[in-house]
C-alpha positions in Angstrom: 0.0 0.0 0.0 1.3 3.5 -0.8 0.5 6.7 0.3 1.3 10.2 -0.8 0.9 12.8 0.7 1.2 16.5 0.1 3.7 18.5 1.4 1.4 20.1 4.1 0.5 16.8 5.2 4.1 16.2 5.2 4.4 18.7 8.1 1.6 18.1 9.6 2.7 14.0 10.2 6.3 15.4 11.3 5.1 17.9 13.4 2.3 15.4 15.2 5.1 12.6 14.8 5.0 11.3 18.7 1.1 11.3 18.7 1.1 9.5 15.2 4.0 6.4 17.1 1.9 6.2 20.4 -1.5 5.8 18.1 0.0 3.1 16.0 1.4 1.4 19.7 -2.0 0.8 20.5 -4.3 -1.2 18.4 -7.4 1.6 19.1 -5.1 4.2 18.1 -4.5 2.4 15.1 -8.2 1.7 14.3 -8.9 5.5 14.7 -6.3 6.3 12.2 -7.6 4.2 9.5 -10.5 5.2 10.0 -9.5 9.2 9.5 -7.5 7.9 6.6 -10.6 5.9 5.0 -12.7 8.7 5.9 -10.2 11.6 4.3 -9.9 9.0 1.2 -13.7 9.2 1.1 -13.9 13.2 1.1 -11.6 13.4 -1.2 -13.4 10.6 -3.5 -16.3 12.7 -3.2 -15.0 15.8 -3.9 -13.3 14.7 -7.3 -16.6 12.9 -8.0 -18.7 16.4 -7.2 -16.3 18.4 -9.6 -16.6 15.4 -12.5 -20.4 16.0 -12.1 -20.5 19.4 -12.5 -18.3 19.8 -15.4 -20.4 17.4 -16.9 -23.3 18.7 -16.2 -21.9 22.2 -17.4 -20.5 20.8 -20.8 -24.1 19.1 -21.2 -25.6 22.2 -21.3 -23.2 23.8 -23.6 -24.2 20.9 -26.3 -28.1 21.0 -25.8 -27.7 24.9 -26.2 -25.7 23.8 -29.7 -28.0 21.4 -30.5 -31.4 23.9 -30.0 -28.9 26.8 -32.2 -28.2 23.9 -34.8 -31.9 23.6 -35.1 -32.7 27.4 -35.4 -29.8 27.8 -38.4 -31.1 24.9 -40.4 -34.6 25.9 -39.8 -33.9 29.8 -41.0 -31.0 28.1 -43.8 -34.4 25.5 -45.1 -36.7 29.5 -45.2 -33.9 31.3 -47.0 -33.3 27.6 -49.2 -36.8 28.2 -49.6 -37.1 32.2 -50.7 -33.9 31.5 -53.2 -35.7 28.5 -54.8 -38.8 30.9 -54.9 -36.8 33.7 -56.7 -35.1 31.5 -58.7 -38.1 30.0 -60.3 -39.4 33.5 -61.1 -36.2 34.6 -63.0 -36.5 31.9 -65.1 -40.1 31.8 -65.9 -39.6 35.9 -66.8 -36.4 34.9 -69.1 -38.4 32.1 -70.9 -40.8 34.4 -71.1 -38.5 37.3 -72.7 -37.3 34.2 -75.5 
């Protein structure tokens, strides 16, 4: 099993060092320091899991906004499709006509 740690940690477990050695002398001790570590492993679990959710959630917004502008351009793109088809057709009725 490995642990890191970060450096403030780091300090923190040299500074508490004696409390840390007479926990792990005593098998309580040592149960109550799993259990902070299992519990500080949890928080942090949960914290990367709460940040994954909301960038999710944030970059699944950003495509459903896409998707509903996507829909808007090819709707106005099919009316001005449309209006040029439309203009077209008149041109060339008025040239045949012209021939």
């Amino acid at each position: 099993m490995e642990i890191t740690l970060s450096p403030e940690d780091l300090e923190a477990v040299k500074r508490n060092k004696r409390e840390i050695e007479r926990r792990f002398n005593d098998l309580k001790g040592l149960e109550r320091t799993l259990k902070e570590l299992k519990l500080e492993y949890l928080r942090e679990h949960r914290d990367r899991l709460k940040k994954k959710l909301e960038e999710m959630r944030k970059l699944y917004e950003e495509m459903t906004e896409f998707e509903r502008k996507a829909r808007r351009d090819k709707e106005l793109l099919m009316v001005f499709r449309k209006e040029l088809s439309e203009e077209n057709r008149k041109l060339r009725k008025e040239l045949g006509d012209r021939i």
